[in-house]
Backbone bond lengths (Angstrom), bond angles and torsions (degrees), N, CA, C in turn:
res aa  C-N    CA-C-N  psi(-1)  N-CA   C-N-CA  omega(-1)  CA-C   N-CA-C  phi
1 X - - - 1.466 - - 1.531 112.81 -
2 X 1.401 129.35 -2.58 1.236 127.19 -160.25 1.305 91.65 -105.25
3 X 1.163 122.66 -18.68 2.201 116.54 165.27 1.311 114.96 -65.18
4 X 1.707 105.21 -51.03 1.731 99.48 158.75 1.059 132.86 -60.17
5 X 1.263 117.73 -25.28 1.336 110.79 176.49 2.018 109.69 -71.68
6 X 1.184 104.29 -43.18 1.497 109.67 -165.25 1.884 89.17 -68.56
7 X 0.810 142.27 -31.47 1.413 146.85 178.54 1.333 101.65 -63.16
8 X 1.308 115.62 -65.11 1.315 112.90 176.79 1.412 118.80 -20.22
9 X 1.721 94.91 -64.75 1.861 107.21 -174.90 0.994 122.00 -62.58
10 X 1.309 113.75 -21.26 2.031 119.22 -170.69 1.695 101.95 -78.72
11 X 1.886 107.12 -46.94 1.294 105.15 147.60 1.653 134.58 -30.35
12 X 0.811 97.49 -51.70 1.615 108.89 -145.42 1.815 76.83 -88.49
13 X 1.085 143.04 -29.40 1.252 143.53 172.23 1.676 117.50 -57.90
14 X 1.216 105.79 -53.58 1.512 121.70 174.14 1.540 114.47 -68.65
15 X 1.303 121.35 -40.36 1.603 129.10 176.38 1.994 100.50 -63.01
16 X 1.812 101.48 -47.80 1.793 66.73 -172.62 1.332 108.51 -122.02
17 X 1.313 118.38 37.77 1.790 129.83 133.65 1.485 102.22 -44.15
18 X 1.453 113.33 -56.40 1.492 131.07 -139.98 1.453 93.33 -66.04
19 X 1.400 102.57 -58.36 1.492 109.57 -167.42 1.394 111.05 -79.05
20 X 1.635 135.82 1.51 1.343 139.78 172.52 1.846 94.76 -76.37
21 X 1.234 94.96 -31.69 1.898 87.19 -169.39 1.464 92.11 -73.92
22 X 1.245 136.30 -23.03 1.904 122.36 -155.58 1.469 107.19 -63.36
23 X 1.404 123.08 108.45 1.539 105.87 170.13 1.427 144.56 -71.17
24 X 1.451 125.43 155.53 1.696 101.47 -154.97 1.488 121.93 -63.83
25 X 1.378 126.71 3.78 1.156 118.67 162.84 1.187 102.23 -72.66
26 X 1.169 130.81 -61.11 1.845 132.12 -168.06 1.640 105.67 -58.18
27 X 0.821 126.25 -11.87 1.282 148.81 161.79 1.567 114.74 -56.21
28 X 1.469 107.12 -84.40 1.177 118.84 -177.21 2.126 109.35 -56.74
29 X 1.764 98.09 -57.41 1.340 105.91 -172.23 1.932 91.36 -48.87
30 X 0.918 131.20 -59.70 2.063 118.15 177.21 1.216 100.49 -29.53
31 X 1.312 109.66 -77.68 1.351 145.10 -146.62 2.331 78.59 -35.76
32 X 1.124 109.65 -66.38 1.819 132.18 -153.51 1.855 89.85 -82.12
33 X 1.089 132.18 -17.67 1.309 114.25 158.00 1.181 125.07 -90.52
34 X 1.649 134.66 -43.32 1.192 128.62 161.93 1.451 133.64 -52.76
35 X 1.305 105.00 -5.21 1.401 115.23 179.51 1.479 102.53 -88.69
36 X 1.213 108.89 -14.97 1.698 113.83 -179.44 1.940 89.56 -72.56
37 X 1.892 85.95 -71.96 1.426 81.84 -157.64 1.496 134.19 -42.55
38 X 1.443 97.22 -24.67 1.754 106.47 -152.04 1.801 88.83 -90.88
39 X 1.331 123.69 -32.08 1.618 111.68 -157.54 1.508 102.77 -76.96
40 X 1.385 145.04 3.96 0.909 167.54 -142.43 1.499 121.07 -120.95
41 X 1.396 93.94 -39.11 1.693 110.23 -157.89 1.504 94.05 -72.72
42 X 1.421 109.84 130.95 1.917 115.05 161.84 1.492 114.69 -27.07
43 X 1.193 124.71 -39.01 1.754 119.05 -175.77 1.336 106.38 -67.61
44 X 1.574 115.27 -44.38 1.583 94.91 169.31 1.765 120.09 -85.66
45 X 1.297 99.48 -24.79 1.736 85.49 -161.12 1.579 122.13 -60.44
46 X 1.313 92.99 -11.75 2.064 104.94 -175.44 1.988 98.84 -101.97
47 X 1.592 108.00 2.31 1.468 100.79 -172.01 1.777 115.05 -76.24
48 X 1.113 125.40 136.38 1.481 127.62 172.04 1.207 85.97 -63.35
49 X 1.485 129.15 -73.14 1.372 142.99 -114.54 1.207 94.03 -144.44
50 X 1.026 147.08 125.82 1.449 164.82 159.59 1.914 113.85 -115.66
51 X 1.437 115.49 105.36 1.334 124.07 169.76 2.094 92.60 -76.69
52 X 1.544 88.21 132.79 1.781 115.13 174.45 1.524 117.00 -130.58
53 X 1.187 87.16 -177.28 1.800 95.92 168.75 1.128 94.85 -151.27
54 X 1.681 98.92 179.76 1.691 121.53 -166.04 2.044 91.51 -117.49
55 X 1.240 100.13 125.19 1.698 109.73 -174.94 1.856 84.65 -70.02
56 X 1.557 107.35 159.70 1.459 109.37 144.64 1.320 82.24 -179.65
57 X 1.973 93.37 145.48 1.177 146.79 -155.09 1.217 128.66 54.24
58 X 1.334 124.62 -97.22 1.964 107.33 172.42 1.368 98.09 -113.18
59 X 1.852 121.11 43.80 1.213 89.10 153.62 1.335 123.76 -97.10
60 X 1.492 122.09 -173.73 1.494 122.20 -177.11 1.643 108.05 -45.59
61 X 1.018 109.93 136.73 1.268 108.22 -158.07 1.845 92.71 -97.65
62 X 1.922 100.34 139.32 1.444 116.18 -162.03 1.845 107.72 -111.60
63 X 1.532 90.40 -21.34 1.559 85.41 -159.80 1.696 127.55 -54.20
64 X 1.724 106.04 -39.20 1.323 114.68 -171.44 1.824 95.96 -67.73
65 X 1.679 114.65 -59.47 1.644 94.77 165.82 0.990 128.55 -11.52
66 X 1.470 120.23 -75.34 1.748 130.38 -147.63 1.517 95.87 -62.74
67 X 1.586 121.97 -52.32 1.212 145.37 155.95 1.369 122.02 -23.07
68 X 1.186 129.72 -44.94 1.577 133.44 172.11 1.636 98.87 -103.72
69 X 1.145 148.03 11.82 1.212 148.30 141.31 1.166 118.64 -67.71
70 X 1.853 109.63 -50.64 1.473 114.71 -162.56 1.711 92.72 -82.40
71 X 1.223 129.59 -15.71 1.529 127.70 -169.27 1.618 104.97 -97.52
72 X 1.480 119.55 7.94 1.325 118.28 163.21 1.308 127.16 -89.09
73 X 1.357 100.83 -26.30 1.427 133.88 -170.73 1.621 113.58 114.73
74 X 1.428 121.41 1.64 1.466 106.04 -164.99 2.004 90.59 -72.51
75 X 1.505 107.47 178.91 1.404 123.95 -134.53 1.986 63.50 -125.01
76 X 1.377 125.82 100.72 1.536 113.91 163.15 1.788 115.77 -102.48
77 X 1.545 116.14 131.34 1.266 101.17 175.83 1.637 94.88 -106.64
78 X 1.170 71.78 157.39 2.116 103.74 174.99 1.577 118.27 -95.68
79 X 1.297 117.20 149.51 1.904 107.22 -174.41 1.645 83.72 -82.57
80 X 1.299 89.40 -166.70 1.725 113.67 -169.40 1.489 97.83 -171.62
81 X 1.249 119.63 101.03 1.801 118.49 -157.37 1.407 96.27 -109.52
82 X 1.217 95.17 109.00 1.733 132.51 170.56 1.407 118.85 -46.72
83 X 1.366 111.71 139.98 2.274 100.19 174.19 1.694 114.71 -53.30
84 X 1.276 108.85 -36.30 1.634 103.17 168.50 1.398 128.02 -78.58
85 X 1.053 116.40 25.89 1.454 117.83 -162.53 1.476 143.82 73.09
86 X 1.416 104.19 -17.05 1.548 125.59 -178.50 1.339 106.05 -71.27
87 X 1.315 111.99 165.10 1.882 112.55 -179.84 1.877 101.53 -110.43
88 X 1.363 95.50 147.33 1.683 94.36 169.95 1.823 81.99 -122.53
89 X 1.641 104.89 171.25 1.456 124.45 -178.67 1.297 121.82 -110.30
90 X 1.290 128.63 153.36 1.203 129.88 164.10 1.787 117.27 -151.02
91 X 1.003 111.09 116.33 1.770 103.76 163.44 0.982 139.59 9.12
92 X 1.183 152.19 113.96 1.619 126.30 -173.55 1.550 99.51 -110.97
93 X 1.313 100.26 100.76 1.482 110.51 163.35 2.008 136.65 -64.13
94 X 1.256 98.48 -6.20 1.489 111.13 171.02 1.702 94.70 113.26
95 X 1.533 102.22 170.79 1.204 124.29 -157.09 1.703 115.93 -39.75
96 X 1.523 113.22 -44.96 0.984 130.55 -157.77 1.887 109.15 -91.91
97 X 1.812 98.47 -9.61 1.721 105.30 148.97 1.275 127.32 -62.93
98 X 1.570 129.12 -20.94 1.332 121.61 -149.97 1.743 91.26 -101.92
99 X 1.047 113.42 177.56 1.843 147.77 -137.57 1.322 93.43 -149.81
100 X 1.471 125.20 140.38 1.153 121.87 147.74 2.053 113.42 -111.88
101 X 1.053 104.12 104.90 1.471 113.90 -169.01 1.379 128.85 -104.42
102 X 1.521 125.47 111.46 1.286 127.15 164.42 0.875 137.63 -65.41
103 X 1.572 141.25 119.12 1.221 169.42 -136.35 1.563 116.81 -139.29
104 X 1.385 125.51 100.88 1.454 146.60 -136.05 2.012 72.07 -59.30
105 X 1.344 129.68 156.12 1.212 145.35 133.49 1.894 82.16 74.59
106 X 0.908 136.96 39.00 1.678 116.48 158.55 1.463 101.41 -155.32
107 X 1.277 106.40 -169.42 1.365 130.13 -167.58 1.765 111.15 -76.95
108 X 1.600 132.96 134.10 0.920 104.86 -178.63 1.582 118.78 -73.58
109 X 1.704 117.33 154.05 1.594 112.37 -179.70 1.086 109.06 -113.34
110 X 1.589 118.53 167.34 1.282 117.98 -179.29 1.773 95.49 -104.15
111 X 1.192 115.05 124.15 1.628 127.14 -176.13 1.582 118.49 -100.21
112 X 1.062 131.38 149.67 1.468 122.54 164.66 2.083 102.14 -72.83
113 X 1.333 90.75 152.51 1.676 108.29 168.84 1.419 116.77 -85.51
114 X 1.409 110.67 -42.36 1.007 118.35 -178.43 1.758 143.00 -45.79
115 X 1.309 138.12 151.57 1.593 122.55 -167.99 2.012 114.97 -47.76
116 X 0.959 111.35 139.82 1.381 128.69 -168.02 1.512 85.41 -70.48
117 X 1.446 101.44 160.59 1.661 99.97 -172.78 2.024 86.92 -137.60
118 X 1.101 122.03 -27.15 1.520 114.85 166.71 1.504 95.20 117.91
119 X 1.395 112.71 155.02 1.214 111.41 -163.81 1.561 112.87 -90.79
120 X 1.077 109.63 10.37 1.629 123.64 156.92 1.067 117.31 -69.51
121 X 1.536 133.99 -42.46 1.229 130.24 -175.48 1.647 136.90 -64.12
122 X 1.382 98.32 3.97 1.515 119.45 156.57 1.656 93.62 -59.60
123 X 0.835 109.74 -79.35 1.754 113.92 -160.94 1.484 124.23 -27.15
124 X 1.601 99.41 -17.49 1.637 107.39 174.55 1.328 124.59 -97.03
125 X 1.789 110.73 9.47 1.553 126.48 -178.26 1.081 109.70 -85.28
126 X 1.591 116.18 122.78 1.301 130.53 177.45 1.212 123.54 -54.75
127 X 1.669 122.47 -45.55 1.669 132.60 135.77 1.778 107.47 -115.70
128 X 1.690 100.22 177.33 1.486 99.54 -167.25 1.897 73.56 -150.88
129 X 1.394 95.45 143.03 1.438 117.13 -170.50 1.908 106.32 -105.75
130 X 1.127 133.33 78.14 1.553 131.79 157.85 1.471 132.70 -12.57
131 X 1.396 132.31 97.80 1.839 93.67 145.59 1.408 127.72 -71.71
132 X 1.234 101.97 175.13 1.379 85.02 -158.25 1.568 95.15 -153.92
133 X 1.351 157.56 -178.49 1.155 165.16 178.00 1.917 115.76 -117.28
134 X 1.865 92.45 -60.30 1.255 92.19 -166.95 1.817 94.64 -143.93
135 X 1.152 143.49 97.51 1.564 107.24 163.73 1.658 115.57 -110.25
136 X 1.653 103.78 165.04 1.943 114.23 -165.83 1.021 105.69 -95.79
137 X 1.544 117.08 -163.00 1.605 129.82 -173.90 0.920 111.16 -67.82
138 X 1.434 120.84 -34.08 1.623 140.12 167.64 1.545 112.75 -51.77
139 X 0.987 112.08 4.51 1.672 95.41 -162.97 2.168 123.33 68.01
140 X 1.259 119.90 -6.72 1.556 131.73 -157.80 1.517 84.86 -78.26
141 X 1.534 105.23 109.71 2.063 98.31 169.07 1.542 98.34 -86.95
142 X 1.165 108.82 152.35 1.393 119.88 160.56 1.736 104.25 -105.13
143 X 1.515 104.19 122.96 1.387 118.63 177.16 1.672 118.99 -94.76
144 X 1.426 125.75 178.57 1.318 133.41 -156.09 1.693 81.16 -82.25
145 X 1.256 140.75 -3.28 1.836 120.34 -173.93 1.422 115.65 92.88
146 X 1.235 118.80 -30.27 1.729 122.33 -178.82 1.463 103.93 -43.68
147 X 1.330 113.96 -61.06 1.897 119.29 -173.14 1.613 102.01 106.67
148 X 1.524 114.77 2.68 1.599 103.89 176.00 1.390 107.90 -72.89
149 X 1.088 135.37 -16.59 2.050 125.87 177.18 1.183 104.64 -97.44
150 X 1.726 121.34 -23.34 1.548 113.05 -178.37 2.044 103.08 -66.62
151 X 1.592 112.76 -33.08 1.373 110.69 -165.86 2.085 92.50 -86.62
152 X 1.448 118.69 -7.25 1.545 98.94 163.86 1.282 111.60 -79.49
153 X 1.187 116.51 -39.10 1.470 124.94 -174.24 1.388 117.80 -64.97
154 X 1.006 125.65 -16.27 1.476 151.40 165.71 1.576 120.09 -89.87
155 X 1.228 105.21 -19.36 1.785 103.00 -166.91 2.015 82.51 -110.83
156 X 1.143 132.53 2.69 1.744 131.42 -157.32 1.491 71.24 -122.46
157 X 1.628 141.20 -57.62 1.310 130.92 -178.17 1.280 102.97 -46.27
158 X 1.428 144.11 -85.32 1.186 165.98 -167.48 1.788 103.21 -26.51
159 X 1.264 91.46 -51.68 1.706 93.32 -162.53 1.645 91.11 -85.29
160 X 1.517 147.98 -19.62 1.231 142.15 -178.24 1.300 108.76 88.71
161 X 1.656 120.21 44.96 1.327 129.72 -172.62 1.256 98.27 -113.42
162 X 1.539 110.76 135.68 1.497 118.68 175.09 1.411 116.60 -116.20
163 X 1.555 135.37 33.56 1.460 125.61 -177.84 1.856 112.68 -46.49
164 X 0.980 90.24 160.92 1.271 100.83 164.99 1.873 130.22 -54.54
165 X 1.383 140.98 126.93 0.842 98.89 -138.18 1.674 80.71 -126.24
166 X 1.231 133.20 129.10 1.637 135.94 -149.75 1.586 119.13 -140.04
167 X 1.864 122.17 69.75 1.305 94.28 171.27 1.468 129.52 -90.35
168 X 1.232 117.67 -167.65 1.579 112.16 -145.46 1.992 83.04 -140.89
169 X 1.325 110.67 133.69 1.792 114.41 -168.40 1.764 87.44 -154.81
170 X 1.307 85.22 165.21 1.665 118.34 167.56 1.773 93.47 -91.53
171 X 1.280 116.71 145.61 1.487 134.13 -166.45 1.424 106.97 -63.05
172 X 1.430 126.60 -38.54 1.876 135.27 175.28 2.064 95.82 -64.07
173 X 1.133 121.57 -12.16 1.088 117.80 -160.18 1.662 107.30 -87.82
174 X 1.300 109.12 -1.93 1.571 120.65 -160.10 1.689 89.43 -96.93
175 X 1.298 120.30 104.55 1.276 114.74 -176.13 1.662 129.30 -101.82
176 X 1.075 137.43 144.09 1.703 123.95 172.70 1.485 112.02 -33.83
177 X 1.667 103.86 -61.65 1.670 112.93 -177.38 1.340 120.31 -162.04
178 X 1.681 108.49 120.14 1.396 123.14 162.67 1.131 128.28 -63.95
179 X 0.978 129.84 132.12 2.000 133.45 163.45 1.255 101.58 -50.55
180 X 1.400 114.63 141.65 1.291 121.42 179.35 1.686 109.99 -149.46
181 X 1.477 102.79 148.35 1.310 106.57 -178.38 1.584 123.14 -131.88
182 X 1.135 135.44 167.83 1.608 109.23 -158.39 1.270 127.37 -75.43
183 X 1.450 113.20 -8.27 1.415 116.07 165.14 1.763 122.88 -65.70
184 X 1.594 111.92 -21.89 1.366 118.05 -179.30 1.148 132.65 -90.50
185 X 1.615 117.15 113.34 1.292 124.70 169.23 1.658 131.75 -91.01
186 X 1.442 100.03 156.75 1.263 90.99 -174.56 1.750 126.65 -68.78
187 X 1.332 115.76 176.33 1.523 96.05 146.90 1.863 98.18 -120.10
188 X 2.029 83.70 -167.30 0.952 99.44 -172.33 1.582 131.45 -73.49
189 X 2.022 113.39 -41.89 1.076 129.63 -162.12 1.492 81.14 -150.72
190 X 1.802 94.75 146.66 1.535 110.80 165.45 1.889 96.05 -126.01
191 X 1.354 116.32 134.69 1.423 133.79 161.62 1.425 122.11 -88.46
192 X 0.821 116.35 109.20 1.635 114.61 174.18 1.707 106.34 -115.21
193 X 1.139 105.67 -179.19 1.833 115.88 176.32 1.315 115.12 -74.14
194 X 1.686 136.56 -9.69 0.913 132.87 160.76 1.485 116.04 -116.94
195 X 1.575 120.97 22.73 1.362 109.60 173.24 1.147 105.82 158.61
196 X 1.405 117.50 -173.15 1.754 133.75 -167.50 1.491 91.28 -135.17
197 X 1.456 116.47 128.04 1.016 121.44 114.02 1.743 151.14 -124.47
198 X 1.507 109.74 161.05 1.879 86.62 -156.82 1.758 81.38 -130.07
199 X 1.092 86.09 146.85 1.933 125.74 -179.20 1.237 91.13 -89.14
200 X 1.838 147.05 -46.76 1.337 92.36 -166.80 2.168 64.76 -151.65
201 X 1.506 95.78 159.49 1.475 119.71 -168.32 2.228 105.46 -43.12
202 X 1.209 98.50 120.21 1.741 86.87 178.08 1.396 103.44 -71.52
């Protein structure tokens, strides 16, 4: 497992080189098509509750999503990234909820303000939306390395929760094949700016 793993990184090196070069128009123009594609897709449109995140810097951009989710009425929670790496939740009350928060050794995030709901409360999301780096034909995402979605994906196993399971990429990001190791599962559907594809029937 330690070849996959070192693969992983050489990966995971080349994916966000790639996306350090994207300029903020190419940025934004993603950012304003995937929000088409993805708000649309069957996993969210029947969702009460949809677990999200907040994009920042060149990643796929999340905000207008979360935004036409939260303006349907669906119920969106936000991470809240813990000293161990784990995520706790909170509500996303609209733009003027979020925090911009520093985190010793990472990137700053944009957080919800709002009351913490516990890091269980993933488990009650009807779908839950990924970052993601790279995912294959298989459905296998390759993530940024932290281990905060490997311990949701693990804590939604545990409790016998099946949301929908949805990451969100730039279109080069759809790969033949990810390294994988036995903790990693697939998901269901990946969204990009030119399309959907889904690994197993919504």
């Amino acid at each position: 497992m330690t070849e996959n793993r070192s693969a992983k990184s050489d990966l995971r090196r080349e994916l966000i080189a790639s996306r350090r070069a994207l300029t903020p128009e190419a940025v934004e123009d993603a950012a304003a098509r995937l929000a088409v594609r993805a708000i649309d897709l069957p996993e969210l449109a029947g969702a009460g509750t949809v677990a999200a995140y907040v994009s920042v810097g060149t990643e796929p951009g999340t905000r207008a999503l979360i935004d036409g989710l939260r303006a349907r009425g669906t119920r969106v929670l936000l991470p809240v990234l813990l000293p161990d790496n784990d995520l706790d939740w909170a509500v996303y009350e609209g733009p003027e909820s979020l925090a911009e928060v520093a985190h010793a050794g990472k990137m700053r995030l944009l957080e919800p303000a709002g009351p913490r709901l516990g890091p269980a409360a993933v488990t009650g999301a009807d779908a839950v939306l990924l970052p993601g780096l790279a995912v294959d034909a298989r459905g296998m995402r390759l993530g940024r390395g932290g281990g905060s979605y490997d311990r949701v994906l693990a804590r939604l196993e545990a409790a016998r929760s099946h949301p929908d399971l949805v990451v969100l990429l730039y279109d080069a990001e759809v790969v033949d094949r990810v390294p994988e190791e036995p903790h990693d599962r697939p998901v269901d559907a990946v969204a990009t700016p030119s399309g959907v594809r889904r690994f197993r029937a919504a």
